[in-house]
N, C-alpha and C positions, 0 to 999 in steps of 0.2 A: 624601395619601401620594405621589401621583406627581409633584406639583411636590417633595415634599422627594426625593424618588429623582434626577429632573432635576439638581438643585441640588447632589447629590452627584455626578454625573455631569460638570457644568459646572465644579467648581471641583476635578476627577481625586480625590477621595478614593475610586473605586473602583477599586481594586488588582487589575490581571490580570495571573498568572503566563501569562508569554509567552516560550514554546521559543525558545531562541537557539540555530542552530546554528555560528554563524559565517560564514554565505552571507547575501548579498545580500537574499533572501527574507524571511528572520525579522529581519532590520536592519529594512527599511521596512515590515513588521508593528508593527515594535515605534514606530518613526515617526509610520504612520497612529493606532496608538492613543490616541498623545500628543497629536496634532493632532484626534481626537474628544474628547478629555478623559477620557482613563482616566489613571490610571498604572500602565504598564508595568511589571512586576518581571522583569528578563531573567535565565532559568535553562538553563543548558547542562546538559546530559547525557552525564555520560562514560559510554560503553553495552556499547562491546568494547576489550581490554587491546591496547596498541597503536594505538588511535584518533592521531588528526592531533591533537600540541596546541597546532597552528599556529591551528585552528577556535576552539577556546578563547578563545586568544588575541586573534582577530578578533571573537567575540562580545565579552568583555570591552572594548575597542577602539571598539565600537560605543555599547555600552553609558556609557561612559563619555563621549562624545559626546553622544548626548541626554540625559545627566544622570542616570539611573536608575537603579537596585540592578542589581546582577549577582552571582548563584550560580553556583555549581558544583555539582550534584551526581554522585554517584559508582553507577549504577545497572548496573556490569556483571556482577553475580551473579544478578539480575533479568533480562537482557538473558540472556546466556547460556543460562538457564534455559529461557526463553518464546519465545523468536525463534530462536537460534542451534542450540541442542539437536533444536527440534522443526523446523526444515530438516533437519536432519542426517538424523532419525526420518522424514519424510517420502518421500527419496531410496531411504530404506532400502526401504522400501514402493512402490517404484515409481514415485512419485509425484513432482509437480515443482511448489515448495512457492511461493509468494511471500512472503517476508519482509518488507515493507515493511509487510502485512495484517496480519500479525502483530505487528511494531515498531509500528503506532498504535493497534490493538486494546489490546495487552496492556502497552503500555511508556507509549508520548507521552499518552494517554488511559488508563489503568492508574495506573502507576507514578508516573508522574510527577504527572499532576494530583492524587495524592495530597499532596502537596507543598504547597497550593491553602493549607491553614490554618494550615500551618506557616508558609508565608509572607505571612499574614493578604488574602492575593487570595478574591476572590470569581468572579472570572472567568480563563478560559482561554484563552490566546489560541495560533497555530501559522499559520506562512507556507503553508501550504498553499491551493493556487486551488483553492477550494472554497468555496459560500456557504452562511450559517445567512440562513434564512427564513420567514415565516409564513405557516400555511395554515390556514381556520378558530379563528384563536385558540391554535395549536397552532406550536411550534418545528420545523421541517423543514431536512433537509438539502437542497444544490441544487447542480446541476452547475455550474462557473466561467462567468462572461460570456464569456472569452476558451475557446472548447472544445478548442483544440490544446493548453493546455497545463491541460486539466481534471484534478484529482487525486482527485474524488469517488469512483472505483474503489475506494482503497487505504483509505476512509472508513467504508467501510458499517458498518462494525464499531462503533459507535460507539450506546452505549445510546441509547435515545429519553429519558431521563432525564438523561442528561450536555448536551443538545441547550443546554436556558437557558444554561447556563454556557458556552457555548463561542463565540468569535470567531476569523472569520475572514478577517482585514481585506483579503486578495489578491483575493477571486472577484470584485470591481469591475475587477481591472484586468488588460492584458495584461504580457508581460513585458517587454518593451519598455518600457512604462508607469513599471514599478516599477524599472528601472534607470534610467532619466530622473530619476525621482525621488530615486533617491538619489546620485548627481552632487550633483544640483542642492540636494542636504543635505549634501553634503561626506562623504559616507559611503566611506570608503578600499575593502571591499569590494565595492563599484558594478559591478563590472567583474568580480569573483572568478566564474570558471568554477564552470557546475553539476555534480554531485557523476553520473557515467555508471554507475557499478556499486554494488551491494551493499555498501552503508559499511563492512562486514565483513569483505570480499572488496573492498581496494581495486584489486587487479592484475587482476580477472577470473579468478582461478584459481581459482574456487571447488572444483573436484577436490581442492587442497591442504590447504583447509580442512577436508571433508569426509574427506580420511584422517585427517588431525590427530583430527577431533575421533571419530574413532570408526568410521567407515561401515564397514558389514558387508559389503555387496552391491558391493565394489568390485574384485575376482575375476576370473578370464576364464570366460565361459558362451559359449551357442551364441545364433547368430542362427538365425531360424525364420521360416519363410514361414505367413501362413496356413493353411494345412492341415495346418501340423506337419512337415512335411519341414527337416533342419536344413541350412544351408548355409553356415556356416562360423562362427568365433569371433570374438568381442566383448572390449575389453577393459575390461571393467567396465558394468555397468547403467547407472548413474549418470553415464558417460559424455555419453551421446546423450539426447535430447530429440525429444519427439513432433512427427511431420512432419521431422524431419533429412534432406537428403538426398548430402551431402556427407562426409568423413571416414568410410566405412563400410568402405571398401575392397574393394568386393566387386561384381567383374563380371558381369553376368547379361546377358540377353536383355532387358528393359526397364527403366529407372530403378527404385528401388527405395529407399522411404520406412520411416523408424520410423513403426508402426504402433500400438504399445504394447507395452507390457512386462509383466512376470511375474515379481515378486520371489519368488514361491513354486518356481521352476525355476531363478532368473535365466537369464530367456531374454529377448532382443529381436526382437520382431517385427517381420518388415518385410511391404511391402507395396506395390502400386501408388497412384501420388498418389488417383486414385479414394476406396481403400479411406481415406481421410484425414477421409472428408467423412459427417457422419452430422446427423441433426435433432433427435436425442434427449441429454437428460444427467440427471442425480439428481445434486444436492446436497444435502447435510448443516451440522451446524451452522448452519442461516440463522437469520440475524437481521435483522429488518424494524424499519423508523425509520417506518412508519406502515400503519395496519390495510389488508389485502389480501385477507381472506379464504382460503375456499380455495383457491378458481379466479380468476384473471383473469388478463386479456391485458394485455402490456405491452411493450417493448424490452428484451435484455438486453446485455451484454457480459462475450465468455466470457475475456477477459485485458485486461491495462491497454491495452495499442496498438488492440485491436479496436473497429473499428466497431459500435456498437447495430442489433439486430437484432429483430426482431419475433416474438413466442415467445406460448405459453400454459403457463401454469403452473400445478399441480395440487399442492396439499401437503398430506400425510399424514403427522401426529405429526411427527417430528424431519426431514424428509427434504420436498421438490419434488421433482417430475418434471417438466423443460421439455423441449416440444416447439417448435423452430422452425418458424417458415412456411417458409424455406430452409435446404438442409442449407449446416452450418459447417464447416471447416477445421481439423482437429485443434486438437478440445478433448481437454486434459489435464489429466487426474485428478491435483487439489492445486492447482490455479490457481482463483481462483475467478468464481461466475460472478454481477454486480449486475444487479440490476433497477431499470428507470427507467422513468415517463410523463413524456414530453417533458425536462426539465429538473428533473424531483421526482424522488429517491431516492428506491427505495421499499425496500430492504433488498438482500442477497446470502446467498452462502453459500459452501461450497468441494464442487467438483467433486469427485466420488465412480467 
């Protein structure tokens, strides 16, 4: 059986539906696969109304370049729904959500790999620097060779069952690497700049979006110091972001930081950079890509940019309690926080 699996291997009758976004990334994904001997199926995904369909047009563009099928699918009632909506919902709650966590949980690994039989693939493939690896006999996920531009963060989400099926031909290489690469394939997007904001939010206005699509808590309330004393007004909750210290407008006797918020007042608290820093969090929804137990020690990272940090973790029913060895720098409830040993994912969750 595994020379005839080889042999299908060898001569690409194994079909991997592979995310084409129109960047650079999912081109020489789609590249590497064909030069291991899969065949690539390149499927785009139209996700929010008004997307680029200049992207489109460059996956297609690509696609047609190495030879291969290219789809279009249309998944923005899906996207809206699980990604855009439940931002919206998060804000509302005070909360400061990562989309990207939610676009490969429930959409790129969701949605879309649904797609997987329709388009007779057996494997999944996605430009993300991020590796699948093996550990005792078992599919794992793994943090990129290249760590500056590691994607494993936005990953964890990702059943331990989806794990066989899934390719991730970038975590070999850095980026640099993979635009060399595709020069030297004649690939026209070689060069195309990486995507800075919120595919959703292509201006960075995300305020815009969030009145558009609804937000409640976008009103003027009061700022508040810890101890409850109010000291002047806010315009809008959703505004400011935990640890801000800029844009607040408001003169005091010592600098003065969002501290957190209080969708139940809409109140913003502030506070001294100090008050920023604590060693304790609870997450919810975790989802673990390999057995941990209740207790154990590991590294974690409490946003995409953050440094891994050394923690123990305690989990009861739906919920962990991490405690860091040092206190952290405003963690914020809705970003989430992944657990790693050394280079193994070992699952996440979202800050509570």
């Amino acid at each position: 059986m595994a020379k005839l699996i080889a042999f299908w291997y060898n001569f690409g009758i194994v079909k991997v539906l592979t995310a084409m976004s129109g960047g650079v990334d999912s081109a020489v994904a789609a590249l590497l696969l064909k030069e291991q001997g899969y065949t690539p199926v390149g499927v785009t995904a139209k996700m929010w109304q008004g997307a680029d369909v200049q992207d489109v047009k460059d996956a297609a563009t690509v696609c047609e370049k190495l030879g291969i099928e290219h789809h279009v699918v249309d998944l923005c009632a899906a996207f809206h729904q699980l990604v855009i909506s439940r931002f919206v919902q998060e804000y509302d709650y005070g909360r400061t959500p990562n989309p990207c966590v939610d676009c490969n949980k429930y959409i790129k690994f969701g949605v879309l790999a649904g797609y997987m039989e329709q388009f007779g693939c057996e494997k999944f493939a996605t430009g993300h620097y991020a590796r699948v690896g093996e550990r005792n006999g078992q599919k794992v996920l793994l943090r990129a060779k290249d760590l500056a531009k590691d994607q494993s963060y936005v990953l964890y989400g990702i059943t331990v069952d989806f794990l066989p099926k899934l390719l991730l031909p970038l975590g070999e290489y850095t980026k640099e690497e993979i635009r060399r690469k595709a020069m030297a394939a004649g690939i026209e997007v070689a060069h195309k700049s990486d995507s800075q904001d919120i595919c959703f939010v292509p201006n960075g206005d995300y305020m815009h979006v969030l009145q558009q699509e609804g937000l409640r808590h976008s009103h003027v309330g009061n700022f508040e110091l810890s101890d409850g004393r109010k000291i002047g007004k806010h315009q809008g909750m959703a505004c400011y972001t935990i640890g801000q210290r800029k844009g607040l407008g408001i003169a005091w006797e010592h600098p003065l930081y969002v501290i957190s918020k209080n969708a139940g007042t809409n109140a913003v608290i502030l506070g001294k950079d100090e008050e920023l820093f604590t060693d304790k969090l609870i997450c919810k929804d975790v989802n673990f890509l390999v057995p941990c137990g209740k207790e154990f020690v590991c590294s974690a990272k409490i946003r995409y940019k953050a440094t891994t940090a050394e923690c123990k973790v305690n989990c009861n029913g739906e919920r962990c309690f991490v405690t860091f060895k040092e206190k952290q720098r405003a963690i914020t409830a809705g970003q989430s926080v992944v657990f790693y040993n050394n280079d193994l994912v070992l699952g996440g969750g979202i800050i509570e």
